[in-house]
C-alpha positions in Angstrom: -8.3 15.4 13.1 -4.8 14.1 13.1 -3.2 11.0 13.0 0.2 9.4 11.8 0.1 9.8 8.1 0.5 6.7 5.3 1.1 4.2 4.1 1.3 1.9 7.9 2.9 -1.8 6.5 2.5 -5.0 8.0 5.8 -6.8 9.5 5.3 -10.5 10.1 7.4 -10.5 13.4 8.9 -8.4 16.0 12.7 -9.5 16.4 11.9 -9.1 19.8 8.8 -11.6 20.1 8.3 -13.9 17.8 4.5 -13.9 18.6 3.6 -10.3 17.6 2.7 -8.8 13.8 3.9 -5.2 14.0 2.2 -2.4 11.9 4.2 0.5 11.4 4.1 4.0 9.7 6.3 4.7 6.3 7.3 2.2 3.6 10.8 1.3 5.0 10.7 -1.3 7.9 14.5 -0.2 8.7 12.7 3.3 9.4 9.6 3.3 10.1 8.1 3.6 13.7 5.8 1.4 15.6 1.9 2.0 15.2 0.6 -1.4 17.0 1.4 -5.0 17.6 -1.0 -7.9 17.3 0.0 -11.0 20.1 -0.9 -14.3 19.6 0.1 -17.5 21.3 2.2 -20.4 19.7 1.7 -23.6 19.6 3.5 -24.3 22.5 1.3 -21.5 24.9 -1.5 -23.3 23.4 -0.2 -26.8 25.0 0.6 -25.3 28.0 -3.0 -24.1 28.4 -2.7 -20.1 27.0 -5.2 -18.9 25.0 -5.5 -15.6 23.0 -5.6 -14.4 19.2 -4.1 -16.9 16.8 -1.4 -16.4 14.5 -3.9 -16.0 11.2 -5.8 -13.6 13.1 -3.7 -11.0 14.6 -2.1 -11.1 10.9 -5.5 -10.6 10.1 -6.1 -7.7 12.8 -2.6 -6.1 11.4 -4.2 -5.5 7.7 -6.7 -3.9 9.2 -4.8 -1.8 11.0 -2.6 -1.1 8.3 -5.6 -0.1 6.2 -6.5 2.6 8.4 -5.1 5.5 6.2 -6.6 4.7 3.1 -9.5 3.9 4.3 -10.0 7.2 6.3 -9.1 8.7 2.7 -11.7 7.1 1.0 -14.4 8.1 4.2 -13.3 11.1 3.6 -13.5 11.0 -0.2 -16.9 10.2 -0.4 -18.3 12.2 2.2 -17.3 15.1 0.3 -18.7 13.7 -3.0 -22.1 13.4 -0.8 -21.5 16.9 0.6 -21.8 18.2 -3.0 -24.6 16.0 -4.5 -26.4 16.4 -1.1 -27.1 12.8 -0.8 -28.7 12.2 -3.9 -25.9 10.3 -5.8 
């Protein structure tokens, strides 16, 4: 299985948009590269009639996200610790 390797960190805004939280692989934002962006609408979509993720939850989705990689390690952790008790703790 691959995938883009840890630690993915959570950036509160995309200079570009200021309604997306960016998650992005390595621990430097100045070099790290783009894994996924949460939307959500503003206050003022809201008004205008938008709907769509709020700003607490994409933040929300975006840890998530981010906590991909060390959570796949632990999966992976204890599926071997299984493997060698055979289930049985």
């Amino acid at each position: 299985m691959r995938h883009t390797p840890g630690p993915w960190i959570v950036n509160d805004f995309c200079a570009m948009n200021e309604a997306d939280v960016m998650v992005w692989s390595g621990e430097d934002i100045h070099t790290a590269k783009p894994i996924a962006e949460c939307a959500f609408v503003t206050q003022a979509e809201i008004d205008l009639g938008e709907t769509g993720c709020h700003q607490l939850e994409a933040e929300a989705n975006a840890k998530l996200i981010a906590a991909a990689p060390a959570l796949l390690a632990l999966a992976w952790e204890y599926a071997s610790e299984c493997a060698e008790c055979g289930g049985g703790g």
